[in-house]
C-alpha positions, 0 to 999 in steps of 0.5 A: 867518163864518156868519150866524145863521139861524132854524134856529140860532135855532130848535135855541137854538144861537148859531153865533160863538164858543168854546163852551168859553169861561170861563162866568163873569164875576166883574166882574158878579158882584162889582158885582152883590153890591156893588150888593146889599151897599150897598142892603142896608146903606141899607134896614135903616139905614132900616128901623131909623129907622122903628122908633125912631119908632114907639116912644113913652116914654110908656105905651100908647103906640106900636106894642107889642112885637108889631107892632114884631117883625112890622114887623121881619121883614116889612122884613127880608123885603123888604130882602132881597129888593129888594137880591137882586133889583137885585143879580141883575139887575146880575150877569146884565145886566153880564156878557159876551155868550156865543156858540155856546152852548145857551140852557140853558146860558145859563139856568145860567149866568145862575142861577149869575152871580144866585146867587153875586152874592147869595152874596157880598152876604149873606157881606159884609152879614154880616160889615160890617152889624153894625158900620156899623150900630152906627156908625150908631145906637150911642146909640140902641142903648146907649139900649135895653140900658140900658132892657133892663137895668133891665127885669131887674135889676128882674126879679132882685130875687127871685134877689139875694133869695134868695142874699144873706145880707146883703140886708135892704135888699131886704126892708126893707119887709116888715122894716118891717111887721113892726115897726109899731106904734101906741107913738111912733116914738122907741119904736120906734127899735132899728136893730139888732133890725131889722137882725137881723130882716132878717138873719135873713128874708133867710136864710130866704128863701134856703133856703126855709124859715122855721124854728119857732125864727127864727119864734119869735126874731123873735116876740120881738124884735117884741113887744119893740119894738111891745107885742104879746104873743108869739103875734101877734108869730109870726102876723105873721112867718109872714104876712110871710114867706108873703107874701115868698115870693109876691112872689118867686115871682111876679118869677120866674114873670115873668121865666121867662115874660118868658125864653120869649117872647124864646127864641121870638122869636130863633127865630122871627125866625131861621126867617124870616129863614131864609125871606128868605135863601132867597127872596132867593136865588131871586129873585137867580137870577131876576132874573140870567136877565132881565138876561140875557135882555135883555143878549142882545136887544142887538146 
């Protein structure tokens, strides 16, 4: 059997062996991706701890929105690129030695041992991290879609408003100012003239509009029940609806603002996390050649 000779070791040709070999190692690459999959796993559980402490239930308090989305991408980035690394580098130093075989192929092959190891840890992560994190920090989670919620069901007030015939509840304080008045409280009492009314300006609102016969109707039944004269009593209806309207309009406005800034947020955070994926494979197939590298000095 020849020795290796520095002429060998100059042309980068190991003599021994079988140069048609099986170039592949699923063992190492398996126990690459597990390495990875796991300390994935550990890190954005721990990642996910961090956050919840950061954030305070009391107002001006705590990290904002912006830095806690900031924060979040930038552990992402580094979760995946640590757990690329150690898994890459299992996957090259794991695998067997390769004999009478090119140095450039043994650079591929070591890039190809990194990238598939980081291939199947992302396919895994992918497939179990949502769940096991869940598992995990399931009230915590439950906790913030039930704060999320009511975020905008407040926000809704505007859209039930306007397409509920039957929503006087959700104008009953503009109802109610439309029949203020300075006579005694006992006076005043007329629920059905102040359900008709919200009845009748909950209509209104949804189509839009405020017609000179329900603005004149519910003139009436306003100076009826607080002694102001007829004219007064439609002022007061044309400024409560105008003012209706700007609040509605305003909870819109609002909400499609509040809209856009998640839309940008899911798509930035999904183009950095497309960043990091990218990274992390090259810094998988990176660290697979170090691991190589030193899996070939031992004899």
């Amino acid at each position: 059997m020849a020795t290796l000779s520095r002429d060998a070791l100059a042309e980068n040709v190991m003599p021994d062996g079988d140069i048609n070999s099986i170039g592949i190692s699923w063992a190492a690459i398996f126990a690459g991706a597990a390495g990875a999959a796991a300390l994935s796993l550990i890190l954005v559980i721990l990642g996910f701890g961090l956050g919840l402490s950061a954030v305070s239930p009391w107002s001006n308090s705590g990290a904002n929105a912006t830095t806690l989305g900031i924060s979040s991408i930038v552990w992402l980035a580094f979760t995946q690129l640590a757990a690329s690394a150690v898994g890459g580098y299992l996957a090259g130093r794991l695998r067997g030695r390769w004999t009478n075989v090119h140095a450039d192929e043994v650079y591929f092959r070591d890039t190809a041992h990194g990238f598939l190891a980081w291939a199947i840890a992302s396919l895994v992560t992918a497939i179990f991290l949502s769940t096991a994190l869940t598992a995990a920090v399931g009230g915590a989670l439950h906790a913030g879609a039930a704060t999320v919620q009511g975020a905008a069901q407040m926000a809704a007030v505007s859209t039930i408003t306007r397409n509920t015939a039957a929503g006087g509840d959700a104008v009953g304080y503009y109802v109610d100012t439309l029949f203020r008045s300075d006579k005694p409280l006992a006076a005043q009492m007329d629920p059905a003239s102040r359900a008709e009314a919200a009845r009748i300006l909950v209509n209104d609102m949804r189509q839009d509009n405020l017609p000179a016969e329900d603005r004149q109707y519910v003139g009436k039944l306003i100076a009826r029940q607080t002694g102001l004269d007829q004219a007064s009593a439609e002022k007061r209806v044309s400024d409560t609806y105008t003012r209706v309207s700007a609040a509605i309009n305003a909870a819109e406005a609002h909400a499609t603002s509040a809209a856009n800034k998640a839309r940008k947020a899911a798509a930035y955070s999904a183009l950095w996390m497309f960043v990091a994926l990218l990274a992390g494979a090259f810094v998988a197939s990176l660290s697979a050649l170090f691991g190589g590298k030193l899996r070939d000095e031992l004899r």
